[in-house]
mmCIF file of the N, C-alpha and C atoms, coordinates in Angstrom:
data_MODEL
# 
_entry.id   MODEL 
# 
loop_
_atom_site.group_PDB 
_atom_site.id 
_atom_site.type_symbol 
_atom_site.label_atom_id 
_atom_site.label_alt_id 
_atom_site.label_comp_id 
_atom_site.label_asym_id 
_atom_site.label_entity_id 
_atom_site.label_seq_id 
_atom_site.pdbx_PDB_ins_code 
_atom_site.Cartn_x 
_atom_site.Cartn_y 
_atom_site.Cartn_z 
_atom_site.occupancy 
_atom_site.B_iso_or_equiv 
_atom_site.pdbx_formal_charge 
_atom_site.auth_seq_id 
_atom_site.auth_comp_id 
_atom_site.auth_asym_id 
_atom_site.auth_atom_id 
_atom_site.pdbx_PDB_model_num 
ATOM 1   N N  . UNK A 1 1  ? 4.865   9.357  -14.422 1.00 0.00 ? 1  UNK A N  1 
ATOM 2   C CA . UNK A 1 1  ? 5.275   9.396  -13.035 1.00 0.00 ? 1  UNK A CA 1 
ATOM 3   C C  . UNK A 1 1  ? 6.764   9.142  -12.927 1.00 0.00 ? 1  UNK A C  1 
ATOM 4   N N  . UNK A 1 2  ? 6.992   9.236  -11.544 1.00 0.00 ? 2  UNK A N  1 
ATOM 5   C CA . UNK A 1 2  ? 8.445   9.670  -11.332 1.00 0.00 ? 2  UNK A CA 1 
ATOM 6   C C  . UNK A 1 2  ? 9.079   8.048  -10.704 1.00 0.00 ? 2  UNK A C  1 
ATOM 7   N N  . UNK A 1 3  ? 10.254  7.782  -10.999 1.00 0.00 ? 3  UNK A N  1 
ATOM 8   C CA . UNK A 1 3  ? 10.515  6.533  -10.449 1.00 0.00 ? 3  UNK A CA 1 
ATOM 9   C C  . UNK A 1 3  ? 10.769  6.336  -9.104  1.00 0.00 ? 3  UNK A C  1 
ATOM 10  N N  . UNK A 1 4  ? 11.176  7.914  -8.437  1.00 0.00 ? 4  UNK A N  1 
ATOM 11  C CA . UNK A 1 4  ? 11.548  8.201  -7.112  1.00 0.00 ? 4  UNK A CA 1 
ATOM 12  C C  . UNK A 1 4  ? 10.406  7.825  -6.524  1.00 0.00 ? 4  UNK A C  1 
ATOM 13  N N  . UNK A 1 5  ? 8.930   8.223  -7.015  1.00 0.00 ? 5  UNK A N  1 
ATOM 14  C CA . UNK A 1 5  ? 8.022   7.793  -6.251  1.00 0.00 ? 5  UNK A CA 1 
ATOM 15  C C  . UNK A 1 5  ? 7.259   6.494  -6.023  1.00 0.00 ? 5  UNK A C  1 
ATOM 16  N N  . UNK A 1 6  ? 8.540   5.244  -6.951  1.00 0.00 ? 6  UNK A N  1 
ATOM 17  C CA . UNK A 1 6  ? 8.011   4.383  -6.483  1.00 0.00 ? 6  UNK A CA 1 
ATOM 18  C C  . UNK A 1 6  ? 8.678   4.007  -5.038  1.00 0.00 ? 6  UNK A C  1 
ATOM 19  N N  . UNK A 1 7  ? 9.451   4.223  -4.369  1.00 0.00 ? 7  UNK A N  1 
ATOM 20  C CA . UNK A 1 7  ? 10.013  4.267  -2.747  1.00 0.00 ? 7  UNK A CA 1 
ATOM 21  C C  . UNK A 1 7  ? 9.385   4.659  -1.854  1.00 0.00 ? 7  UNK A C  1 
ATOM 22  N N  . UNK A 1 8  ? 8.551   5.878  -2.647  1.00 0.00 ? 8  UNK A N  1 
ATOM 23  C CA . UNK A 1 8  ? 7.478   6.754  -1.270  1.00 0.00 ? 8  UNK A CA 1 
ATOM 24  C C  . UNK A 1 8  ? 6.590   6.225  -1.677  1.00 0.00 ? 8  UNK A C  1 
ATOM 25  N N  . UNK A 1 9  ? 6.002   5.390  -2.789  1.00 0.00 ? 9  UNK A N  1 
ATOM 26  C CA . UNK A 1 9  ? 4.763   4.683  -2.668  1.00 0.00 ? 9  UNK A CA 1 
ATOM 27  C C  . UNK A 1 9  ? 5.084   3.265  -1.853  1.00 0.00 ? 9  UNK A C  1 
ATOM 28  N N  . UNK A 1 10 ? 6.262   2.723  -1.932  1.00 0.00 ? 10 UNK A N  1 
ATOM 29  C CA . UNK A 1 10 ? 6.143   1.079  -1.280  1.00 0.00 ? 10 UNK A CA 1 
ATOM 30  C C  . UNK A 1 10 ? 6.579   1.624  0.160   1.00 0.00 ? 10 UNK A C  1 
ATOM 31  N N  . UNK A 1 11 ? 7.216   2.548  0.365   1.00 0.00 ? 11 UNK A N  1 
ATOM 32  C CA . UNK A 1 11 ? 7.422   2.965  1.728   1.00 0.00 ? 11 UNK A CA 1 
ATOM 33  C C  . UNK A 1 11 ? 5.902   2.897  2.927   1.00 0.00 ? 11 UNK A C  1 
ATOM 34  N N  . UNK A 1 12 ? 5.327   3.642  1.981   1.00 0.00 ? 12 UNK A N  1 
ATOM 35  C CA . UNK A 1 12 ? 3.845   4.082  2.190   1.00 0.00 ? 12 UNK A CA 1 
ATOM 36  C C  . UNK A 1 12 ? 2.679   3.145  2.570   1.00 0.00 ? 12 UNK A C  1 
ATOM 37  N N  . UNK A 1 13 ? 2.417   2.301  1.597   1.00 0.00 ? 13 UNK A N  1 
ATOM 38  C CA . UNK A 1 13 ? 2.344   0.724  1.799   1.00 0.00 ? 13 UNK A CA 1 
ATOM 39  C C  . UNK A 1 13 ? 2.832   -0.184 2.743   1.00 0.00 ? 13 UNK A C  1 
ATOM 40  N N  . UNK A 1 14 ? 4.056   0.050  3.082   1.00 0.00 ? 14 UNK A N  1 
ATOM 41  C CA . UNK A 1 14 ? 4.089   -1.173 3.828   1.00 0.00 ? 14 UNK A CA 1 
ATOM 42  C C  . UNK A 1 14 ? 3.923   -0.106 5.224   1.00 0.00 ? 14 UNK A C  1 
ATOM 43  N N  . UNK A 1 15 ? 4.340   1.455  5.535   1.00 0.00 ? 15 UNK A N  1 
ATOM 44  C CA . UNK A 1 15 ? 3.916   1.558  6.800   1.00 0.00 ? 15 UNK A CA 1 
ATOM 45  C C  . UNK A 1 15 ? 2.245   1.167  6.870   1.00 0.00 ? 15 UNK A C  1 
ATOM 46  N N  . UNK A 1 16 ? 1.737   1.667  6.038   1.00 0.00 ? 16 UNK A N  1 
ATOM 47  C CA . UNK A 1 16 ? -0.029  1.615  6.241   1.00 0.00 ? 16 UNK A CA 1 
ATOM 48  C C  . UNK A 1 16 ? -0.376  -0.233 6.634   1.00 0.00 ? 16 UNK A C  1 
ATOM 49  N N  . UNK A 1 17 ? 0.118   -1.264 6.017   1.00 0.00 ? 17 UNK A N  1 
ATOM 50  C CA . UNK A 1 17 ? 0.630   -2.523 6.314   1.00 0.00 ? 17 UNK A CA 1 
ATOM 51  C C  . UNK A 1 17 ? 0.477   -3.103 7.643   1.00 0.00 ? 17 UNK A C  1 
ATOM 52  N N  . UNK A 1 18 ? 2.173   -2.459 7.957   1.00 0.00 ? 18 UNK A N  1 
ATOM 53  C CA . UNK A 1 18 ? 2.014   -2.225 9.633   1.00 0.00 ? 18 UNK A CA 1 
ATOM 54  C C  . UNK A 1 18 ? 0.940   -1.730 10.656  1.00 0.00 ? 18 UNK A C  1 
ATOM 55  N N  . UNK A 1 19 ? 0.893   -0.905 9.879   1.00 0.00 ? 19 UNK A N  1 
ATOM 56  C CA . UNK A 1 19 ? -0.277  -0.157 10.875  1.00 0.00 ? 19 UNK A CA 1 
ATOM 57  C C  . UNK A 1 19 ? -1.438  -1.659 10.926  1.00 0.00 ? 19 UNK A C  1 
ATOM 58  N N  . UNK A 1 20 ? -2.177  -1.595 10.034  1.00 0.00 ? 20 UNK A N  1 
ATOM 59  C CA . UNK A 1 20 ? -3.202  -2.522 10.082  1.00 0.00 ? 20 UNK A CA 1 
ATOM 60  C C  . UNK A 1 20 ? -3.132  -3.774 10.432  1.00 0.00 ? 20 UNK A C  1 
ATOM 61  N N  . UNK A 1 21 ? -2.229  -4.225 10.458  1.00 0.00 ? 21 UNK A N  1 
ATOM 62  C CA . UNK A 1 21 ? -1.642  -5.493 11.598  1.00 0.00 ? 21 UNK A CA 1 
ATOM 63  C C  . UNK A 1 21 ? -1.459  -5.270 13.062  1.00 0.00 ? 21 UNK A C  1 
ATOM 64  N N  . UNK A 1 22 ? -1.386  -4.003 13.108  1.00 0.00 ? 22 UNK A N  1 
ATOM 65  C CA . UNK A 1 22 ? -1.216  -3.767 14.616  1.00 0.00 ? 22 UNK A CA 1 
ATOM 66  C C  . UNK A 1 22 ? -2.648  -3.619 15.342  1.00 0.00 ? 22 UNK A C  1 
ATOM 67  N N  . UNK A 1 23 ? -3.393  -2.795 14.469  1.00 0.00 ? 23 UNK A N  1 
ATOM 68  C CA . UNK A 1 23 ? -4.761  -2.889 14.728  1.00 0.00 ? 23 UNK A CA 1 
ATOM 69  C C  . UNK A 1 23 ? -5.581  -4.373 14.638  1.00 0.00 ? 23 UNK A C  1 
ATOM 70  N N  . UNK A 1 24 ? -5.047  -5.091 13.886  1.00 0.00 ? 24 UNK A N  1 
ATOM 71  C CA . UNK A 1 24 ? -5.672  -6.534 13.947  1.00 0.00 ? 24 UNK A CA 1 
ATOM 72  C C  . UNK A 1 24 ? -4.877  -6.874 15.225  1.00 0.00 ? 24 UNK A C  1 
ATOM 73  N N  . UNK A 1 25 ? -3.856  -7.078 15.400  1.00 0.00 ? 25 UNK A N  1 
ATOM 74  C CA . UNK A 1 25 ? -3.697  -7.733 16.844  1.00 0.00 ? 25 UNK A CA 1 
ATOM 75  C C  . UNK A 1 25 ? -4.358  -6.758 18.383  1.00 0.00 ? 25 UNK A C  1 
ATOM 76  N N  . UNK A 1 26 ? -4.150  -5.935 18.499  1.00 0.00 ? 26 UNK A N  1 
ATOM 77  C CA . UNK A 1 26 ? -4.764  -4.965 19.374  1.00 0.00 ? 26 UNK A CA 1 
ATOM 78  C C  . UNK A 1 26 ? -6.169  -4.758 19.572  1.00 0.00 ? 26 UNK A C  1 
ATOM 79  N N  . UNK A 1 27 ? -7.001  -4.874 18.689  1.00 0.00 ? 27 UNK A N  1 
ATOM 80  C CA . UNK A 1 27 ? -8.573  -4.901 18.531  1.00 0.00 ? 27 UNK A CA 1 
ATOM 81  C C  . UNK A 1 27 ? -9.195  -6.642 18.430  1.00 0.00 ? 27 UNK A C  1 
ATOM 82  N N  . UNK A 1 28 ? -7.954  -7.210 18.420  1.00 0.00 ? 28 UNK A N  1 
ATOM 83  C CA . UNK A 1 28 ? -9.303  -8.669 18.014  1.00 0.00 ? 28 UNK A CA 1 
ATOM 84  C C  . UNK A 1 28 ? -10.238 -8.831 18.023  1.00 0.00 ? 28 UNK A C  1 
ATOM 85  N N  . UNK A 1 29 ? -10.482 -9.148 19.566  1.00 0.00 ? 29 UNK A N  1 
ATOM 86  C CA . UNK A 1 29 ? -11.835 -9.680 19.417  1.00 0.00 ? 29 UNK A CA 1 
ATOM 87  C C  . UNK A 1 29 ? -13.285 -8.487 19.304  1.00 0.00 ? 29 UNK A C  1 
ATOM 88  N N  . UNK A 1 30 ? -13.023 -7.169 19.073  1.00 0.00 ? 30 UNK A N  1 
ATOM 89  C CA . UNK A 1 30 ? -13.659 -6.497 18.597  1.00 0.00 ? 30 UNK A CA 1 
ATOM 90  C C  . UNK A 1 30 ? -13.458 -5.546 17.239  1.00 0.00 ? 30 UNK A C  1 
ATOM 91  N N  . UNK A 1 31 ? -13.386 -6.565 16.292  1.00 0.00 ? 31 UNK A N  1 
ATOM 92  C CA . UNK A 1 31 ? -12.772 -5.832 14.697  1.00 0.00 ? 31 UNK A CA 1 
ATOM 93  C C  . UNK A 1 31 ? -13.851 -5.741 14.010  1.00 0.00 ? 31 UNK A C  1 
ATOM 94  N N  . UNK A 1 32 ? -13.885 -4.733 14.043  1.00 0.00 ? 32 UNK A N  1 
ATOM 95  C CA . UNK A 1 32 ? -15.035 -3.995 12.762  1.00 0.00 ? 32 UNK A CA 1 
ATOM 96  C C  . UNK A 1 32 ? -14.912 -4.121 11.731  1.00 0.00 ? 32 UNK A C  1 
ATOM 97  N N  . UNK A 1 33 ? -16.032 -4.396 10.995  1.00 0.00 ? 33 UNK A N  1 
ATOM 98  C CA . UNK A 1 33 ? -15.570 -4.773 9.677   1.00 0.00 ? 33 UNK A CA 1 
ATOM 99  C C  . UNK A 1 33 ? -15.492 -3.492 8.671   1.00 0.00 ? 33 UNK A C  1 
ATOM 100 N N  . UNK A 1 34 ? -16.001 -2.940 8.785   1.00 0.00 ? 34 UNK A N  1 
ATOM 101 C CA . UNK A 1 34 ? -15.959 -1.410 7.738   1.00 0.00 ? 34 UNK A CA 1 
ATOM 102 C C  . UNK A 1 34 ? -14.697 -1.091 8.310   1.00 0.00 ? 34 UNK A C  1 
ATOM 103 N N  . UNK A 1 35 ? -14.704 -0.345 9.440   1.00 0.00 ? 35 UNK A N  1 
ATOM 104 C CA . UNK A 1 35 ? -12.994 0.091  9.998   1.00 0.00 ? 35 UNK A CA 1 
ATOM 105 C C  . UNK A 1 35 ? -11.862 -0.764 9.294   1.00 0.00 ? 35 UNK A C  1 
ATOM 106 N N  . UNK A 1 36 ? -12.142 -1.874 9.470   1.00 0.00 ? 36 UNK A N  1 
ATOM 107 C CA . UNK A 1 36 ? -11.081 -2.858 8.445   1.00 0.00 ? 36 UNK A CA 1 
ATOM 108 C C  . UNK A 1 36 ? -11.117 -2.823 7.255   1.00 0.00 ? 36 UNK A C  1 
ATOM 109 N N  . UNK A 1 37 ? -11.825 -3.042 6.646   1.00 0.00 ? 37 UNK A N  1 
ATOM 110 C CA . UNK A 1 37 ? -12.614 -2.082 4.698   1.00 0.00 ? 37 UNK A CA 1 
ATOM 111 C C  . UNK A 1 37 ? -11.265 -0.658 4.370   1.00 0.00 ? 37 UNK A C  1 
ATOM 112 N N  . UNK A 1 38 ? -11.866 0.430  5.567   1.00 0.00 ? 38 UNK A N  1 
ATOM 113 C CA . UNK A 1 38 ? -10.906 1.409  5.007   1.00 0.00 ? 38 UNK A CA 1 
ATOM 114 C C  . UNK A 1 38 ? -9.644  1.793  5.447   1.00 0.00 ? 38 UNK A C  1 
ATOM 115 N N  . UNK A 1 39 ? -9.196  0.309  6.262   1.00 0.00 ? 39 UNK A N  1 
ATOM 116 C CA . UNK A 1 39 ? -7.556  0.446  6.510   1.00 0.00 ? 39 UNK A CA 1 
ATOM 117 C C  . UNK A 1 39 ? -6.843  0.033  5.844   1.00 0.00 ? 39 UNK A C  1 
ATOM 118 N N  . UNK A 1 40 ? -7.300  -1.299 4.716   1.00 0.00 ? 40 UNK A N  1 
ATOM 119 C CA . UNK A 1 40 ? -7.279  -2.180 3.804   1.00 0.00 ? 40 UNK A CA 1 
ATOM 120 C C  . UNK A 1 40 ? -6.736  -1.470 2.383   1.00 0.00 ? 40 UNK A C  1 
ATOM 121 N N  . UNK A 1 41 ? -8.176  -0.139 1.959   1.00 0.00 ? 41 UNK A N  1 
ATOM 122 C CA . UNK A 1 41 ? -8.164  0.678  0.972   1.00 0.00 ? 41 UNK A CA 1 
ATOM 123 C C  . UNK A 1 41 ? -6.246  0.993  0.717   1.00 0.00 ? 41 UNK A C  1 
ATOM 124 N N  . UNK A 1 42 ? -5.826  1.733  1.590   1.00 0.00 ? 42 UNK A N  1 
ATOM 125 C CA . UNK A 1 42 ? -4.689  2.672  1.274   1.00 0.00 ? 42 UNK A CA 1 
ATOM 126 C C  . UNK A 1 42 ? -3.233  1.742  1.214   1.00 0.00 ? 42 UNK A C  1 
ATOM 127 N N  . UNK A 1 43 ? -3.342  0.452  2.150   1.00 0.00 ? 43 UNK A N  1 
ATOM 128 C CA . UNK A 1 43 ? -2.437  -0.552 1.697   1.00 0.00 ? 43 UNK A CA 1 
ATOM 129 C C  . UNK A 1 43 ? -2.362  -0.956 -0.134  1.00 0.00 ? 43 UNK A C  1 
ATOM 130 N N  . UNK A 1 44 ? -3.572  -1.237 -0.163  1.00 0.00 ? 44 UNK A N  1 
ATOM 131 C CA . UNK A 1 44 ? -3.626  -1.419 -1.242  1.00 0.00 ? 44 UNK A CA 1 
ATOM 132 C C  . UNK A 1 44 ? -3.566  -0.763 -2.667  1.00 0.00 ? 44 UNK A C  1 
ATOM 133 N N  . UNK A 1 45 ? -3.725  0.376  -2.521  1.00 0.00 ? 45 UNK A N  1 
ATOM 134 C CA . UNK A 1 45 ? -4.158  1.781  -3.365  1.00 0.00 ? 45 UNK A CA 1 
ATOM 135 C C  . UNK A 1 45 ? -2.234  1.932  -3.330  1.00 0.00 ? 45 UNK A C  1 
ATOM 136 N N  . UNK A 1 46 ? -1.732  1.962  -2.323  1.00 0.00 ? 46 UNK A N  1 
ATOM 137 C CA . UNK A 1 46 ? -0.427  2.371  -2.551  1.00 0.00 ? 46 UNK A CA 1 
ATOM 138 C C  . UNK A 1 46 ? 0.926   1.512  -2.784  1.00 0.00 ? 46 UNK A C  1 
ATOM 139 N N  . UNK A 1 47 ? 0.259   0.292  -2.851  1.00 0.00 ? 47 UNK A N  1 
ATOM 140 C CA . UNK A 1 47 ? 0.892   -1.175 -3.571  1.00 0.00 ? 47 UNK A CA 1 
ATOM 141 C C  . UNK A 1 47 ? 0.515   -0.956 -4.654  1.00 0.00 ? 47 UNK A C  1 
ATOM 142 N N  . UNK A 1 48 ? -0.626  -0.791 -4.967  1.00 0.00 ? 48 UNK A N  1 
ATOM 143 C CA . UNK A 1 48 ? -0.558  -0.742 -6.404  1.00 0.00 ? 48 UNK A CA 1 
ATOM 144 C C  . UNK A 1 48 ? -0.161  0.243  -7.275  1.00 0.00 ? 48 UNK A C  1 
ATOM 145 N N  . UNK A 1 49 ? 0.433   1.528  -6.950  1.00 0.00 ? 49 UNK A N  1 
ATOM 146 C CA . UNK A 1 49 ? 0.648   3.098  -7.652  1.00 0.00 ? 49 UNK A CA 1 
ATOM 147 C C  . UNK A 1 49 ? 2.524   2.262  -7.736  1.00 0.00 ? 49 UNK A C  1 
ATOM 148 N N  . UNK A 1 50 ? 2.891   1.980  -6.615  1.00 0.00 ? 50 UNK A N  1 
ATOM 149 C CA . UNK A 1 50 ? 4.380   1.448  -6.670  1.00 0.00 ? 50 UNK A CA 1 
ATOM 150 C C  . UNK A 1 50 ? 4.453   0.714  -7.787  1.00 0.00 ? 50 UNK A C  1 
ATOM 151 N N  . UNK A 1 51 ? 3.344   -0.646 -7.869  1.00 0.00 ? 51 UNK A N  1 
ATOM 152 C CA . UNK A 1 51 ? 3.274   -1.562 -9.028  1.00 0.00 ? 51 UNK A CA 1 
ATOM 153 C C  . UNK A 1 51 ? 3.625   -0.833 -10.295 1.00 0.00 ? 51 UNK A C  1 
ATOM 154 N N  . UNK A 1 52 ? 2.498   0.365  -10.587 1.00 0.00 ? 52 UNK A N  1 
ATOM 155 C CA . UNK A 1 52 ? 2.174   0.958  -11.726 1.00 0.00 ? 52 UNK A CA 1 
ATOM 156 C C  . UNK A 1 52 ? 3.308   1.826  -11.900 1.00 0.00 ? 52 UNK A C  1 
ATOM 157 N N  . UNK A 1 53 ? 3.993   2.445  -11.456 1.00 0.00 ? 53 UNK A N  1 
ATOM 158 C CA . UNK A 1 53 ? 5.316   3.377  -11.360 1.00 0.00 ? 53 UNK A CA 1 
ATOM 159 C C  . UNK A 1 53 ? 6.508   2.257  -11.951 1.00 0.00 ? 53 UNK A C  1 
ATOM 160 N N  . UNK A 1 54 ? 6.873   1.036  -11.187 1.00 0.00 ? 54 UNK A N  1 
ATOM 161 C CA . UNK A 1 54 ? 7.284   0.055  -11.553 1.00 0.00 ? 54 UNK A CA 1 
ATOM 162 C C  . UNK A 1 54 ? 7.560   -0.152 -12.808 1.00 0.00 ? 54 UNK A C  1 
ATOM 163 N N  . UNK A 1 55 ? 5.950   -0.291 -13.689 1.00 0.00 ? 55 UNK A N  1 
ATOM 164 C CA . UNK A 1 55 ? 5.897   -1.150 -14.756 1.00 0.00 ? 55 UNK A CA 1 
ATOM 165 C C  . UNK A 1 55 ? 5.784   0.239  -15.812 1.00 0.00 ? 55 UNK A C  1 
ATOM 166 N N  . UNK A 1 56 ? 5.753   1.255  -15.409 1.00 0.00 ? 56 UNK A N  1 
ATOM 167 C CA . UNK A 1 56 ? 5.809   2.385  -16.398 1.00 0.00 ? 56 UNK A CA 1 
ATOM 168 C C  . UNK A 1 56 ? 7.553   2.831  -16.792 1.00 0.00 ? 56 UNK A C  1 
ATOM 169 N N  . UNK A 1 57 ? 8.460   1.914  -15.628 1.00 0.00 ? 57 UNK A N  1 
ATOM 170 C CA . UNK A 1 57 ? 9.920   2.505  -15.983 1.00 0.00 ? 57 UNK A CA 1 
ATOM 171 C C  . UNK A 1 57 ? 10.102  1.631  -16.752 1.00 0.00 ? 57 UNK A C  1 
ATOM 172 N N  . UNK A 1 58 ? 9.923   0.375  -16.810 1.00 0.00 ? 58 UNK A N  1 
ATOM 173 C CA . UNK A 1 58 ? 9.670   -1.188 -16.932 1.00 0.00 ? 58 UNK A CA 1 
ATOM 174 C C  . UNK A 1 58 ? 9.863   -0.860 -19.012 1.00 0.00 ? 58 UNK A C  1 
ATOM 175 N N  . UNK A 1 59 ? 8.633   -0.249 -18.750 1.00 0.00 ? 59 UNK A N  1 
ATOM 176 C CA . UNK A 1 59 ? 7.905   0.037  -20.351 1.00 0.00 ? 59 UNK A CA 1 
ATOM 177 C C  . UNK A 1 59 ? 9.069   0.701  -21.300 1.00 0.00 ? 59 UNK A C  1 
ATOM 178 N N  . UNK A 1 60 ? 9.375   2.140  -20.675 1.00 0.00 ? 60 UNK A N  1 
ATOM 179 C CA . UNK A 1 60 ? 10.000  2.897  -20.633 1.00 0.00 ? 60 UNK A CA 1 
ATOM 180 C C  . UNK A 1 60 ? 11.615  2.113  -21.310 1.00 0.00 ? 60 UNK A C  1 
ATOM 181 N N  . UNK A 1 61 ? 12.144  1.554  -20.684 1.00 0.00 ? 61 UNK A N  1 
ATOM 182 C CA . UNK A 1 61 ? 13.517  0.560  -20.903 1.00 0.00 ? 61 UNK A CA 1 
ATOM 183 C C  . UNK A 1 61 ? 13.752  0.120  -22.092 1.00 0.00 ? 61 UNK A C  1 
ATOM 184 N N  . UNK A 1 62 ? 12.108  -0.259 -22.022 1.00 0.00 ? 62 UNK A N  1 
ATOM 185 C CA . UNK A 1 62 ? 12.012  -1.431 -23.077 1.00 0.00 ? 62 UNK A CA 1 
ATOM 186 C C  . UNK A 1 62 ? 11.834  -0.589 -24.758 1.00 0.00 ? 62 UNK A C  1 
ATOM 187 N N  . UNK A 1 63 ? 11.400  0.430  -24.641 1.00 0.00 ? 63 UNK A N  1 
ATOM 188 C CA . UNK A 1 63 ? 11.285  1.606  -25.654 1.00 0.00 ? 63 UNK A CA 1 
ATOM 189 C C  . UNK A 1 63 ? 12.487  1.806  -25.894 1.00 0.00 ? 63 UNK A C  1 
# 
């Protein structure tokens, strides 16, 4: 992978982030729990591709 895409992956992440904080404050007292499950997924899925992009230039250096 490309190192450029670790920016559009943490970019990505933290909008999806946002988003789901906004929906936790806006929905309170009626938050679904599955709806919350798969808003959760793509925060996370795209924190971690940044991580992995990260630690593959990381590797890379160190070679």
């Amino acid at each position: 992978m490309s190192y450029k895409f670790f920016y559009l992956y943490l970019a990505g992440g933290s909008v999806a982030l946002l988003l789901l904080i906004y929906q936790l404050m806006a929905y309170y007292p009626a938050i679904n729990d599955v709806a919350l499950f798969f808003n959760i997924i793509p925060v996370l899925l795209l924190y971690y591709m940044a991580y992995k992009v990260r630690r593959e230039k990381e590797d890379k250096d160190l070679m």
